[in-house]
N, C-alpha and C positions, 0 to 999 in steps of 0.2 A: 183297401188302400191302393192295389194295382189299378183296381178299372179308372179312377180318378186323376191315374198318373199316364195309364193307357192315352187320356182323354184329352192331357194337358199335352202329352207327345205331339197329337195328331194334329188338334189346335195349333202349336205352334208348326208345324210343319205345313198345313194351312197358312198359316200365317206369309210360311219364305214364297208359298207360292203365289200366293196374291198381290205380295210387295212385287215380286215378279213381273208379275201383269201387267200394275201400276206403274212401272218405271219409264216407262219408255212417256206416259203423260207429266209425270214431278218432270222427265228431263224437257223435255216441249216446254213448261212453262219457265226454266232455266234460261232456255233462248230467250223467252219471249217477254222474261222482266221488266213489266212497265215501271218508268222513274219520272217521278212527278211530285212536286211541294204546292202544297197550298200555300194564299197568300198569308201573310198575319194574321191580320185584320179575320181570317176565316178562324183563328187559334182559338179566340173567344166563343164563348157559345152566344146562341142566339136569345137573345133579351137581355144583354149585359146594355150599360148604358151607353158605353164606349164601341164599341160596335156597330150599337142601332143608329147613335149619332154619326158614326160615319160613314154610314152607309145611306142616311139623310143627306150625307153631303155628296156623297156621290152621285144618288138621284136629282139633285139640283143643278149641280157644276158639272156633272159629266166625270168617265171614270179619269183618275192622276195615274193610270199607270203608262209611262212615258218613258222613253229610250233617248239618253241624251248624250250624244257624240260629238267629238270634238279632237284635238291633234295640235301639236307643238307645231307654230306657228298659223292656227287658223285665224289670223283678224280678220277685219272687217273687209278687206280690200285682199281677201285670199280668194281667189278666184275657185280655188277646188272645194272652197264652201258650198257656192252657188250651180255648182255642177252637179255635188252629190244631194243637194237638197234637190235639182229637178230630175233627177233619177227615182228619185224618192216617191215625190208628188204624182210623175206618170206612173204610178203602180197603184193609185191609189182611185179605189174603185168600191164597189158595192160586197165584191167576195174578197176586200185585200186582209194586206195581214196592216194595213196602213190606215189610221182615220183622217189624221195631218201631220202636218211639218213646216216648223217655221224656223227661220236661223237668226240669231240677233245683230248677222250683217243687216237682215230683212227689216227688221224692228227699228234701225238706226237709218236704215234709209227713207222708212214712212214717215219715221219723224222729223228726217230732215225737211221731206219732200210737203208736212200739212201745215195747216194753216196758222200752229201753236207758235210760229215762230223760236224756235227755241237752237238757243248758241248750242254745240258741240260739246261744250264741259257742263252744260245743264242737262241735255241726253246720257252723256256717263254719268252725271250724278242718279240720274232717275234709273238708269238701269243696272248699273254698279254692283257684282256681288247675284245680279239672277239671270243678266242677258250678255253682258260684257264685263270681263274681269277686269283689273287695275293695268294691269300690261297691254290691252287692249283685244286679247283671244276672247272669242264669242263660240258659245256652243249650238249646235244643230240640235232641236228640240222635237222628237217625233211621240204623237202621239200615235200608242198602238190601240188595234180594235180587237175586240172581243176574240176574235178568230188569231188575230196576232199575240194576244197573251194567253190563250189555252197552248197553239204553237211558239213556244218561245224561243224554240231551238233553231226554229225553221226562219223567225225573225233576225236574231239576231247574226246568223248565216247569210242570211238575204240582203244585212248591209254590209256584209263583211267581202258580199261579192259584187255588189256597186263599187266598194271602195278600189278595191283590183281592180274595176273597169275605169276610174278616173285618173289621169296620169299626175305622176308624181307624188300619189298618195299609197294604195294599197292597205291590208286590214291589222298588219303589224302594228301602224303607226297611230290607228283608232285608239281611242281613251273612251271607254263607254261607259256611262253609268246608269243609277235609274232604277226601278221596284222590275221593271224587265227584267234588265240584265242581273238583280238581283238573286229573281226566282232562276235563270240562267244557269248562273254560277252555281249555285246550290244542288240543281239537279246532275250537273256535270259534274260534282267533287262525289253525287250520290253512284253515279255511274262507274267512276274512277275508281272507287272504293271496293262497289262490287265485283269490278272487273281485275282488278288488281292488287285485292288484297285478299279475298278470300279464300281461293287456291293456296296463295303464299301462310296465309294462318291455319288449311288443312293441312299442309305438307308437315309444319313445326309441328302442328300437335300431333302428328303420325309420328316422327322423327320421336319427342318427347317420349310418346305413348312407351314405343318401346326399348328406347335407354328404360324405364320405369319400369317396366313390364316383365321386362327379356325374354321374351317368348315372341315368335314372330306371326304363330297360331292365335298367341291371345290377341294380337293387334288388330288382327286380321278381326274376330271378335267385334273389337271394341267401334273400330274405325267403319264396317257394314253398320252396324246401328246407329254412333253415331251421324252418322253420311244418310243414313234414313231418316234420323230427326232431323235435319239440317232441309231433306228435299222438302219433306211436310210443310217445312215454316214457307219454302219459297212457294210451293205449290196453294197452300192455305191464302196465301197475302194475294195469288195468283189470281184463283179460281173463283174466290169471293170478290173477286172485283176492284182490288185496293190497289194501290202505285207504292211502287218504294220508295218513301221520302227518304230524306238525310236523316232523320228520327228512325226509323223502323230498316234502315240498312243495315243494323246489327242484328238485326232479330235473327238470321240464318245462322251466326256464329255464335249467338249467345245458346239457341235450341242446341245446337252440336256440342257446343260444349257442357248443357247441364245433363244431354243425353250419356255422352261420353264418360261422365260423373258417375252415372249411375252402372254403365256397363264396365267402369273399371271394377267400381265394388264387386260386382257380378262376379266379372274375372278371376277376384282376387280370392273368393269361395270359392270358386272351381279351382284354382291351381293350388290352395290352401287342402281342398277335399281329400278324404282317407280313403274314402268310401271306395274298394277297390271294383268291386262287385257289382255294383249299384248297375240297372240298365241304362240310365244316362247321369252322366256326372252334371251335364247344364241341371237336370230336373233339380237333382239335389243342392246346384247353386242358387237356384230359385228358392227353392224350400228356404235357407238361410235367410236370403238379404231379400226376398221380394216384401216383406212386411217394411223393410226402411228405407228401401228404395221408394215402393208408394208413397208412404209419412212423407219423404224430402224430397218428392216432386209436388203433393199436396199442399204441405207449405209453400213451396217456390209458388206453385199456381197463385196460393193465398197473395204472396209477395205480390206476385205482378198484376190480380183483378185490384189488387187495392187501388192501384193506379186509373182505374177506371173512374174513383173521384176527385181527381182534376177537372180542372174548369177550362182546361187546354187539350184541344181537339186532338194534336197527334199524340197528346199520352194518353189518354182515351183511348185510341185507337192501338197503339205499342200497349195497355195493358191488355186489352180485350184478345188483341190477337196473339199475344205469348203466349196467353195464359192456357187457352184454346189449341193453339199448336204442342206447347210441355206434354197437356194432356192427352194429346193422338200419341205424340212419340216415346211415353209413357207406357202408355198401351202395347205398344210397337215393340220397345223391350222386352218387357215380361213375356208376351208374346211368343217372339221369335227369338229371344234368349238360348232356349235349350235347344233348339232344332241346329239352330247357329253354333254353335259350341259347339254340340256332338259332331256334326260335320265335318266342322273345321279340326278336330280333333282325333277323327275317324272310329270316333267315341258310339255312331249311330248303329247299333247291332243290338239284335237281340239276348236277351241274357244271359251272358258270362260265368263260367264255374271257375273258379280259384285258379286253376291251371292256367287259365287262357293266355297266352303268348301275345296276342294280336294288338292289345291295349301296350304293353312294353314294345313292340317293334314298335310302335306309331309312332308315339310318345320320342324313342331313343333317334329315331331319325329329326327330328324337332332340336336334339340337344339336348331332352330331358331328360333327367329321371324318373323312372314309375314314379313313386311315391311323393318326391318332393320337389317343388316348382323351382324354375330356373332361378338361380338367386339376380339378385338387380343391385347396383349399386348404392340405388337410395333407398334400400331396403334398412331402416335403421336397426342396428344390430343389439342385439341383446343386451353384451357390456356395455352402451353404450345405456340403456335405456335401465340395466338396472344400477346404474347409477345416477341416473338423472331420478328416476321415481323418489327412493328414499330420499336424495334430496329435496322434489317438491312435496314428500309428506312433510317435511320436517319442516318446510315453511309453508308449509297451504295454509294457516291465517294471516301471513305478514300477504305471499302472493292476494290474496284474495281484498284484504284492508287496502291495498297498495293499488291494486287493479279498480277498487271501491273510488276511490280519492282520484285516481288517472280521469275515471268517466265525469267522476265531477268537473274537473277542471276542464278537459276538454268540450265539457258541456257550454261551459260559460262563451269556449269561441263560436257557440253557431250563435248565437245572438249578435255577432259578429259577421257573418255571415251576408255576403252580397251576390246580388244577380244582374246579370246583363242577357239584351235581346240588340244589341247592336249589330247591324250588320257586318261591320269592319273587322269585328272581336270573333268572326265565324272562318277567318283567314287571317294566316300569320302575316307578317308583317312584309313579309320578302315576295307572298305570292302576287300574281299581276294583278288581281281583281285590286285589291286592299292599295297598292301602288297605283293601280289608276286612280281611285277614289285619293287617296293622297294627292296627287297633281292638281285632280280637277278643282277640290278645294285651294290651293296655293297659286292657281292663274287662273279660277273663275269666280269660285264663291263655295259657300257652304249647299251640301245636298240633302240634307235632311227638311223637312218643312213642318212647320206648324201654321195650320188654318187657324184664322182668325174670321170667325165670321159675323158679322153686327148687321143686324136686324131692327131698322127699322118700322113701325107700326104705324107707316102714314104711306098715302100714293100721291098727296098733295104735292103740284108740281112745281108749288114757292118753296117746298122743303128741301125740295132737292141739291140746290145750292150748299144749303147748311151741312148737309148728309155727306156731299163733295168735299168740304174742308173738313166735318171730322176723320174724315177718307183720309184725308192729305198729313192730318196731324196724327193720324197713329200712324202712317206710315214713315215722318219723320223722325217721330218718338221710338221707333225702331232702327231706327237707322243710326240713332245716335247708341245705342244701346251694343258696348262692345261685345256680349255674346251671338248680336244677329248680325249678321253678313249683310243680309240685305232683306229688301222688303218689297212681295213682287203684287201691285192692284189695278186697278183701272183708276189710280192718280196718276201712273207715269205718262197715261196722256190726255190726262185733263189738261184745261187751258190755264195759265197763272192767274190762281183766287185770288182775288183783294178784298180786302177790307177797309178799303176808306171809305168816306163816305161822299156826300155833294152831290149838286149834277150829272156830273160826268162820270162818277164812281158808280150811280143810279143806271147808264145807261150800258156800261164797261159789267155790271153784274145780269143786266137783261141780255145781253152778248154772250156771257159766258154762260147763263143760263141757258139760251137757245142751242149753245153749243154741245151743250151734257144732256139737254131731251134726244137732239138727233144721235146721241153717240151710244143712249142706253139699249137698241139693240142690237148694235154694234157688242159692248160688253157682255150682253148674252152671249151672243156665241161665241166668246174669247172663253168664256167661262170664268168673269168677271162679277156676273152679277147674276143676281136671281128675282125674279118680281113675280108678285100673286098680286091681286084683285087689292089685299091690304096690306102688304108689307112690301119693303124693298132688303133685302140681304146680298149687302157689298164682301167679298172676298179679300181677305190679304197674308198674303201668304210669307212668311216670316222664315226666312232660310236660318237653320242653324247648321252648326256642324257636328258632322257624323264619325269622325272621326281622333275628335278631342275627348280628352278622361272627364269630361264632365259630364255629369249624368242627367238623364232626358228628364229625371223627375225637378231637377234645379233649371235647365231649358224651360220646359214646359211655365213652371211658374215665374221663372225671368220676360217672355213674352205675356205673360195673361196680368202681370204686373204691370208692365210698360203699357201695354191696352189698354187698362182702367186708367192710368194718369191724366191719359187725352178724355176718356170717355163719360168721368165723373164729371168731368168741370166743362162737355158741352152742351151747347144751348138744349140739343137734343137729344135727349139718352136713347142707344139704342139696345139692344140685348147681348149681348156678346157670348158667344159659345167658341170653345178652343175643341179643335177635331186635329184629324189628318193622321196619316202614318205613324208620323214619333209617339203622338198621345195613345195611338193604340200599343204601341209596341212597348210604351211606357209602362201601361196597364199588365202588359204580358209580364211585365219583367217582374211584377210586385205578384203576378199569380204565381209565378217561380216559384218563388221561396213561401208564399203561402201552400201551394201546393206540395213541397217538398214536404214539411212538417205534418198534412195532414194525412198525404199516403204513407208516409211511415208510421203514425198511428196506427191508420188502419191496417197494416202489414202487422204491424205487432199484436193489434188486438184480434186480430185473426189467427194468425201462427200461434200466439202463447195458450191456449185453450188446447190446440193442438197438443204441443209439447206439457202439457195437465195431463192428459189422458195418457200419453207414454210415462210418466212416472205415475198417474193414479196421483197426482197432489196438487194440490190448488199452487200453495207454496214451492213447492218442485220443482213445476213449471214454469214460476217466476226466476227461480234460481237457472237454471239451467237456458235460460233465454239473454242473462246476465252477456255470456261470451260471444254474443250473437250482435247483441244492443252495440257494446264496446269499439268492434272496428269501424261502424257506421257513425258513431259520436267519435271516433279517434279522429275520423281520415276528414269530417265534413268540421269536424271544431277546427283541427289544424287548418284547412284552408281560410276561416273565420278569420284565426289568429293572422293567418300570412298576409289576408287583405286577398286573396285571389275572391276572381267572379266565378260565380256560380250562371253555367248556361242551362237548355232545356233539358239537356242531355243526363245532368246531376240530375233532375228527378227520376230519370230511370233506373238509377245507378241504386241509389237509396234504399228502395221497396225492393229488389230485385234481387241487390246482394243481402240484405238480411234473408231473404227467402233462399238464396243460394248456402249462405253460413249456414243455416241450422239443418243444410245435410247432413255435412259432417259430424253435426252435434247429435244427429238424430240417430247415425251406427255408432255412434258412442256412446249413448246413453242406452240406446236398445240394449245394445251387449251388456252393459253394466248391469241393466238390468234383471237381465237373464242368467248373468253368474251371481247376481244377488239370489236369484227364484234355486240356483243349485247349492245355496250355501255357503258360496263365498265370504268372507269380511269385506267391507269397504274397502282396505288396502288389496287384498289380490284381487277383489274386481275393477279395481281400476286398472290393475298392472293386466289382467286377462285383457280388457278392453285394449287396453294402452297396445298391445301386442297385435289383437287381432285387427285392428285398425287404424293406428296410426300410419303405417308405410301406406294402404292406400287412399287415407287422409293429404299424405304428402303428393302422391302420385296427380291425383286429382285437380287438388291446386296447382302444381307446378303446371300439370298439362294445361288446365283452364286458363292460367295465366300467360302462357305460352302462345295460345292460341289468339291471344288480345294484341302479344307483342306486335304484331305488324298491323294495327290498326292504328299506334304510335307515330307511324307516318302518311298518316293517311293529311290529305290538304284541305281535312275539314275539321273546323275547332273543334265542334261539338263531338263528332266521331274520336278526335283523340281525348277528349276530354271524358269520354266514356271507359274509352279502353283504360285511362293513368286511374281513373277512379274504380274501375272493378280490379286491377291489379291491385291495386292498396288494398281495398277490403278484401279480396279474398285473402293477402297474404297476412292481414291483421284477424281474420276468421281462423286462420290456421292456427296462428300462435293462441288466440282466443280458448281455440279447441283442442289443444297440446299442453296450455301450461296453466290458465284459467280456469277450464272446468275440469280438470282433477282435482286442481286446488280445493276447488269448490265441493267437489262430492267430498273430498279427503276433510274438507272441515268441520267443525260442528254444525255447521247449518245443511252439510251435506244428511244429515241423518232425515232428513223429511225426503228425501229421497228413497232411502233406503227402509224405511220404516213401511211404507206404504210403495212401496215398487216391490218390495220382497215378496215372496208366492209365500 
């Protein structure tokens, strides 16, 4: 048995030196944290049909991703309009970050200035809602290029210092919107996050660790390893190539703290150990808990690859790389466990004879006692727990019936259960992004858009005519239609269609036909129209709002409703397909909650096999996964109930905290186990478990949840809607695993535990 533990010494001592080595690269990639979000539209994978479709449309019309600026009094006759748009337009070149830019003072003066003759209250009708608001503010409309939407930071900077250079404007008073400033925003709440709130959630969980601990030797422990799993995760996302999105920002705090999870337990064997003698007290903390430590980092891993079957690219990638980093920093522990400990405990000496002094100075300088670990306040106390036990034996079938009947009912709210990918719902209400997009709909129009695209199957150029008023009639047809704002095509400068007929109406249609051949390469490059050899595909882009409680799936089918109206009943049918942002993002929002349901499956059907094998029972392992199931149908049905949205963020929450709860349950069931294999009865193996692991049951949690606290303020929904949702499940996993599965071993149906766990 020595040379094996000789081996594990050396190994782990190995270990401190090579993390050593390593640090000075985890810190280098620290600095050097790339932050970047793909678009939507990327979320989907590739052969979805909503995707491909709009990715068809981007090939045709050219990319929609545009930067649209604007400020509390820009009309039409604001001169600082026409300033900042020719700032704009001189940058715009072969290497810019600029393709174009037009302004709808621009759009209303070619109108005025062509040959459509058209009154001044027919111009605001036709552009109303996409170029020019009701009050008369008009937005500057920049299209960015390739180079300007991979730099988007460097874009939306670059107008912000035009704006400074035109007098009497400056970049305060900009109102920006747009899939730019979208990805933008997103990556600067991802940066903010990193930057300021990580430190802030190390410090609390240090502060936590040791109120909990009371030892300032064991923190010390706990807080190197975990701060080693925490560099891995940043180094991992680093080194492989990956950006930190708004999605995978928690990854550093979530590895820290299931690392942290696992070095409490550690801890809590080492300062629990008798073993006076022993050459190293770590080794012997290992012997303990490294068997449930493994199990309930292999579950969690279980938890979080199950997320790898999503059909959403960043949980795909948030399952892959958790999963992958748990398991270095897994390694990491066990590892450097005992080298750590001894060290920090001045524990690292060759073997000791019963006399030895050297272990009591260490220890007494620390504040300890040889023998017995500094006590903690949330050490739950004896009295306190032998009277809670008898009383959960005495009701472990009402608890358990009661707990039974709880998962039903809160089962019924996830069927309840709603998701949102809105932009507006990813910032509170008070932040400026969400407040600009509030303005900009109240004096311009709505920002979100739905493509309408109809596809003609003729090139004849007597059709063309026809193709122009069904143009005109869905665009009307929209326009009356109170959920769309406005409706933006190449009608607004068509010439006035008639339909009468005679002489004169014969010659008033050869006019305006002449007028719609010269104007159709014109529409090309507006990005109005599209022509191939046999079709002609007109564009009309249908503003909705991005900011109203109504949901993109009732959008959606309120314009492809209004489309058919005009499209069934003309002369000329033409094809109609609905694309654009909202339809993807629509799409996203029903993978959501498809998605959520199906990686927690597979979480479960992976973990509960696991949890078989530690009781040896088919049955066992469905029972004891019971306290696990419970917090995740508590926390995600009450939101059902409450009516809240479910964002992206909920799918990580899901898989990840079931994989997180059944640590807990895992050194509690191990234990139980093992006082069953020494003879215990069912009741004193629960009470031995209950003893030797509930305080760092508590510990755990508390800290883990501790650690989430200042992610509560972070200025991105998602980020806080992660952190409110692992605080709930971990602190409903706790009670899950304190009052639930005792209950449950204590019951009758506990005996398939015990019957087949027992040695």
């Amino acid at each position: 048995m020595a040379a094996p533990l000789h081996i594990v010494d050396k190994l782990s001592r190995l270990t401190l030196l090579v993390l050593a080595l390593l640090l000075p690269a985890a810190l280098y990639a620290v600095f050097k944290l790339p932050i970047g979000s793909a678009g939507v539209h990327e979320w989907l994978p590739q052969g979805r049909v909503e995707r491909d479709r709009y990715e068809k449309f981007l090939s045709q019309f050219g990319s929609d991703q545009v930067l649209v600026v604007s400020w509390d009094g820009a009309d039409a006759n604001d001169p600082r309009v026409a300033t900042l748009v020719e700032r704009i337009r001189q940058c715009i070149g072969d290497d810019s970050l600029f393709s174009s830019v037009v302004s709808g003072s621009e759009v209303i003066q070619s109108l005025k200035q062509s040959k459509l003759r058209l009154s001044d209250a027919e111009i605001q009708h036709r552009l109303e809602g996409t170029l020019v608001g009701k009050s008369g503010i008009v937005p500057i409309i920049i299209s960015v290029s390739p180079q300007g939407i991979a730099q988007h930071k460097l874009t939306i900077e670059t107008i912000r210092e035009f704006a400074d250079q035109v007098e009497g404007l400056g970049r305060e008073q900009l109102r920006m919107v747009g899939a730019v400033h979208e990805s933008y925003a997103v990556d600067v709440a991802a940066e903010q996050s990193l930057s300021q709130l990580v430190l802030p959630s190390t410090v609390l969980a240090l502060t936590i660790s040791w109120i909990c601990l009371g030892s300032f030797r064991a923190i010390c422990v706990v807080m190197l390893l975990a701060g080693s799993g925490q560099l891995v995760a940043v180094s991992v996302v680093y080194y492989s190539g990956y950006q930190f999105s708004a999605v995978l920002i928690v990854l550093p705090t979530l590895i820290f703290m299931l690392t942290l999870s696992g070095a409490v337990h550690l801890v809590n064997y080492l300062l629990e150990s008798k073993n006076r003698d022993s050459t190293s007290r770590g080794i012997d903390a290992l012997k303990k808990g490294w068997w449930p430590c493994t199990l309930s980092s292999l579950t969690t891993m279980l938890g979080m690859a199950s997320l790898i079957t999503s059909e959403l690219a960043p949980v795909r990638q948030f399952g892959g790389l958790s999963a992958i980093c748990l398991g270095i920093a897994t390694i990491i522990l066990l590892l450097a466990f005992p080298a750590t400990a001894d060290l920090l405990f001045g524990l690292w000496v060759k073997p000791r004879s019963p006399s030895s002094a050297s272990e009591e100075s260490s220890l007494e300088k620390d504040g300890e006692k040889p023998n017995v670990a500094k006590p903690s306040f949330l050490v739950i106390p004896r009295s306190v727990a032998s009277k809670f036990l008898p009383w959960q034996r005495r009701h472990a079938n009402s608890i358990s019936i009661a707990s039974i009947l709880l998962l039903i009912f809160v089962s019924i709210g996830l069927t309840k259960l709603q998701s949102s990918t809105k932009f507006c719902d990813m910032f509170s209400v008070s932040h400026r992004t969400h407040q600009d997009m509030l303005w900009y709909e109240q004096n311009i129009g709505p920002i979100s858009t739905v493509e309408c695209l109809l596809k003609f199957e003729t090139t004849s150029e007597s059709d063309l005519l026809q193709e122009a008023k069904t143009i005109k009639h869905v665009v009307d047809q929209l326009n009356r239609c109170e959920l769309v704002g406005g409706a933006f095509s190449a009608a607004s400068f068509f010439p006035k269609l008639t339909d009468a007929t005679g002489m004169r109406a014969t010659t008033v249609r050869a006019a305006q036909l002449r007028g719609l051949e010269a104007s159709l390469e014109q529409f090309q490059e507006q990005g109005l129209l599209h022509t191939t050899e046999q079709s002609r595909v007109w564009r009309v882009s249908a503003r909705v709002s991005a900011v109203s409680p109504v949901s993109f799936d009732h959008l959606i089918q309120t314009v492809t409703q209004q489309v058919h109206i005009v499209v069934d009943n003309a002369e000329i049918k033409p094809q109609v397909e609905i694309t654009g942002l909202t339809p993807v993002m629509h799409e996203t929002q029903r993978t959501i909650l498809s998605d959520l349901g199906s990686s927690f499956l597979s979480a479960y059907l992976l973990i509960t096999p696991a949890m078989m094998l530690v009781v040896r029972s088919f049955f066992g392992g469905i029972l004891i996964m019971l306290p696990n199931v419970l917090p995740v149908a508590l926390v995600f049905g009450a939101m059902g109930w409450q009516g809240s949205s479910l964002d992206i963020a909920g799918i990580l929450t899901a898989s990840v905290a079931l994989g997180i709860a059944v640590d807990d349950t895992l050194h509690f069931v191990c234990w139980y186990v093992k006082q069953l294999g020494e003879g215990e009865s069912r009741p004193q193996a629960v009470e031995s478990s209950f003893h030797a692991c509930a305080s760092a049951m508590m510990h755990t949690t508390l800290i883990s949840c501790c650690s989430m606290v200042p992610f509560l303020f972070a200025d991105f929904e998602p980020t806080k809607q992660f952190a409110r949702l692992m605080i709930g499940l971990l602190a409903a996993a706790l009670a899950g695993d304190l009052i639930l599965l005792p209950a449950l071993l204590l019951s009758p149906a506990g005996k398939v535990v015990r019957s087949l766990g027992r040695k």
